[in-house]
C-alpha positions in Angstrom: -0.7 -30.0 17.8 1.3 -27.5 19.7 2.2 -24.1 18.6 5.2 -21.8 18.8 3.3 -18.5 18.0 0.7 -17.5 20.2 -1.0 -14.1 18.8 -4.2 -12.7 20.3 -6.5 -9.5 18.3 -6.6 -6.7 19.9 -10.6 -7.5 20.1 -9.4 -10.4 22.9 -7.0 -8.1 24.9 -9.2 -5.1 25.3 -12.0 -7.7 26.7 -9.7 -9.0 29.1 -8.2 -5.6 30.4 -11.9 -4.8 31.0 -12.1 -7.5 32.8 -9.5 -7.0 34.9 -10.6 -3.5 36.0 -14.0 -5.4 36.7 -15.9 -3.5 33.7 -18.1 -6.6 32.9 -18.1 -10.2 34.2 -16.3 -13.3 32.6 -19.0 -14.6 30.5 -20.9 -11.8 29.0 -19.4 -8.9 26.5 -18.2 -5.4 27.1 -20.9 -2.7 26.1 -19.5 -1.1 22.6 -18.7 2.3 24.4 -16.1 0.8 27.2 -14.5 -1.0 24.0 -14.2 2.3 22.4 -12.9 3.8 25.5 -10.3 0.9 26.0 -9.5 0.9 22.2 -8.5 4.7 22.9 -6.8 4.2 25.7 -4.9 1.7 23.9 -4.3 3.2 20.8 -2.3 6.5 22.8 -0.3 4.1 25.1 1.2 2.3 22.4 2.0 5.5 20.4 3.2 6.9 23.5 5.6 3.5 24.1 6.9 4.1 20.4 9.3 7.0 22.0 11.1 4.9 23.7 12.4 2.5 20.8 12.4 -1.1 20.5 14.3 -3.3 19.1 11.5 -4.7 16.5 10.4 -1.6 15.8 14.0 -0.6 13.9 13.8 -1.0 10.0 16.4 -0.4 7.7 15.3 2.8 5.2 17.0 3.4 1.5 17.1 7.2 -0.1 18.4 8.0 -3.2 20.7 11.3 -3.3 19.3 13.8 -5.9 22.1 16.2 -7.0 21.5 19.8 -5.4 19.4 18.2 -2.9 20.1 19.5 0.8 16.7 17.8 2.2 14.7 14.6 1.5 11.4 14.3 3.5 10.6 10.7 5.0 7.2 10.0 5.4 4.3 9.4 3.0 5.3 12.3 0.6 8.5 11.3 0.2 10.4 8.5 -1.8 12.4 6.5 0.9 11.8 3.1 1.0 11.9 0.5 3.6 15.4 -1.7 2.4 16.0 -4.1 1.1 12.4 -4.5 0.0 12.2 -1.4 -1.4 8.3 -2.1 -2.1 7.1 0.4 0.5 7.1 4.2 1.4 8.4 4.5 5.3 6.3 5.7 7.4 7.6 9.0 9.4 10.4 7.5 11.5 10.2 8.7 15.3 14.3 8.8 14.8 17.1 7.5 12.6 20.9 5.9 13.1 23.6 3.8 11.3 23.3 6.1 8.3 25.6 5.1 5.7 26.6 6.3 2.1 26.0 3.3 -0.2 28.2 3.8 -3.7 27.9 2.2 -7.2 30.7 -0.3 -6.1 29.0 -1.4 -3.3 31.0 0.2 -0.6 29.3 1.6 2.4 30.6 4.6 4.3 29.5 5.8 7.7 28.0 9.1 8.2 28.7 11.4 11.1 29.5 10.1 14.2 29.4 6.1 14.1 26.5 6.4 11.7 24.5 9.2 13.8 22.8 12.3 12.8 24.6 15.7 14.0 22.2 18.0 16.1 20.2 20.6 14.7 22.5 23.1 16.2 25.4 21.6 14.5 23.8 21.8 11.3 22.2 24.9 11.6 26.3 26.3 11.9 27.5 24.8 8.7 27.9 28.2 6.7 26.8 26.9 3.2 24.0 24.3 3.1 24.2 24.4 -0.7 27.7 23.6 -0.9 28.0 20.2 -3.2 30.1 17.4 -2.5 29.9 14.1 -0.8 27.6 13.8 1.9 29.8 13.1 4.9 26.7 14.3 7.5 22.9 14.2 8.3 20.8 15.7 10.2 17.1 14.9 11.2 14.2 16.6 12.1 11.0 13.9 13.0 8.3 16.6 12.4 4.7 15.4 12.3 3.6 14.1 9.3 7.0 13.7 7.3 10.2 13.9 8.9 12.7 16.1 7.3 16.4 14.3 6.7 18.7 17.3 5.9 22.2 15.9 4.3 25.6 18.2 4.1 27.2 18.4 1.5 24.4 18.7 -1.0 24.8 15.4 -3.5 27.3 16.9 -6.1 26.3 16.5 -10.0 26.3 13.0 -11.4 25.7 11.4 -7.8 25.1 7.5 -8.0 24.9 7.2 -4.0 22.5 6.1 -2.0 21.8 6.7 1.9 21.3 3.9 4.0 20.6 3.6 7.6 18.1 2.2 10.1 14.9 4.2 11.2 12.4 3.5 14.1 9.2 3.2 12.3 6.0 4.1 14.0 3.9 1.7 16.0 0.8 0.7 13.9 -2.4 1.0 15.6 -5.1 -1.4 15.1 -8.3 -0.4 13.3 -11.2 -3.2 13.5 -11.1 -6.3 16.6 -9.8 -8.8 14.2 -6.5 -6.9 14.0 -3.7 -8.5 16.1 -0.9 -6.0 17.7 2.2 -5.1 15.8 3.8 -6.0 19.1 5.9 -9.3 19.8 4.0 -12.1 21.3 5.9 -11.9 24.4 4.3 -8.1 25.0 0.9 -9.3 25.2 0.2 -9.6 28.7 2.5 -6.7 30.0 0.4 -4.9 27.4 -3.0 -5.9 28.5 -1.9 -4.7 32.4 -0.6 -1.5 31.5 -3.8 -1.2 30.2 -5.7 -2.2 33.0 -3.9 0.2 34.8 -4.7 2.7 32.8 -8.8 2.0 32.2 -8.7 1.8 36.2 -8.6 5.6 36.1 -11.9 5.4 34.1 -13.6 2.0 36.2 -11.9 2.8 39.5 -12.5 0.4 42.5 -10.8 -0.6 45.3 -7.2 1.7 46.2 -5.4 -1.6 47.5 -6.4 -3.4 43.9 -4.7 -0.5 42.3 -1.7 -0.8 44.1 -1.4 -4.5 43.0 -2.5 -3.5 39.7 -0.3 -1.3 39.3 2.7 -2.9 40.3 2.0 -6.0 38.2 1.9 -3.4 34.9 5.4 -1.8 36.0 6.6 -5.1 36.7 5.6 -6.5 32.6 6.4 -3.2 31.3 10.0 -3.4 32.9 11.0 -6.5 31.4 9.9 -6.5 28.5 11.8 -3.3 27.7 14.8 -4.3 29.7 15.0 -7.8 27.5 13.8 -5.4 24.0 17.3 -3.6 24.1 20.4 -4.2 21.6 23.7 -5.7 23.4 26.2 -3.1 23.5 29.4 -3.6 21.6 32.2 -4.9 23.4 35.8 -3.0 22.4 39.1 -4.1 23.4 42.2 -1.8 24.1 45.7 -3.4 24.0 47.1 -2.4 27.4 50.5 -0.5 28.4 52.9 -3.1 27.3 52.2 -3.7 24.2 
């Protein structure tokens, strides 16, 4: 029976990269130090890749306003929650958009800009961080371990609200070969020539090959971030005459 999903461990892709860069022949297994050094190599590309955002890697976040509080850290030591689960800590977000004020009623209200943080030099100028209100801003600093998500007004007495918006969570790396990617299926490949391109640095061989290696990894990489992007919004303007 045919399948529609197609999803390959990490343990399979590494093998074939190796392969590619001629590191062992089809039929036999890598030694356990060029998977290490492919695993590594693998492991920094992907966290590397995660700066440049991706479509599946944006996940909608929930924090609850505490009254008095300018600052909420996101991360493992703080209480944000992926939404609408709201089951698991977020992981440090790499960046974070579409920030809206969610009331008791059930009304949201956008933040900022169309839902983006202000800069850190337009916080910085507010003159009173400790000013209470309604939160009508945010501003956020990614950090390393917990990103720091600095709201203005601070959350007046009695606030009900809750911030809602949609973070980039970080790409998770795998840790034993029976792990598949937290990478669409269609990645795969692109994936496993980027790779190669990158382990031919450590195996190298023949100049020409790298050329052609190379250009097949730009090639995958290219589409698959040129498809991974969100359509922009159309807006119509009524014209002179009307």
């Amino acid at each position: 029976m045919s399948e529609t999903v197609y999803q390959i461990t990490w343990g399979l892709l590494l093998n074939r990269a190796l392969r590619i860069v001629g590191a062992y022949d089809s039929g036999k297994l890598p030694r356990a130090e060029q998977t290490n050094d492919a695993l590594l190599a693998l492991n920094l590309m992907l966290k590397e890749w995660q700066v440049d955002g991706s479509l599946w890697l944006v996940t909608p976040f929930q924090q609850t306003l505490i009254a008095n509080h300018i600052y909420y850290e996101l991360g493992p030591g703080g209480t944000a929650q992926y939404w609408p689960q709201l089951s698991t800590t977020v992981d440090r977000p790499t960046r974070i958009k579409n920030l809206r004020r969610l009331n008791s009623s059930g009304i949201e209200t956008q933040l900022g800009r169309e839902g983006n943080p202000i800069s850190r030099q337009e916080y910085m100028q507010k003159p009173n961080k400790t000013v209470t209100g309604t939160v009508v801003e945010a501003y956020y600093d990614p950090q390393l371990v917990n990103g720091i998500l600095y709201v203005w007004p601070a959350p007046a007495p009695g606030v009900t609200d809750v911030l809602i918006g949609d973070c980039d969570r970080p790409i998770q790396v795998p840790t034993v070969d029976t792990d598949t990617l937290d990478v669409p299926q269609e990645w795969q490949d692109p994936i496993t020539f980027c790779l190669a391109e990158r382990l031919w640095w450590e195996y190298p061989g023949n100049s020409a090959d790298y050329q052609l290696l190379q250009q097949r990894a730009l090639l995958g990489k290219q589409a698959v971030f040129d498809y991974d992007r969100d359509p922009a919004p159309t807006q119509y303007q009524p014209g002179g005459d009307y």
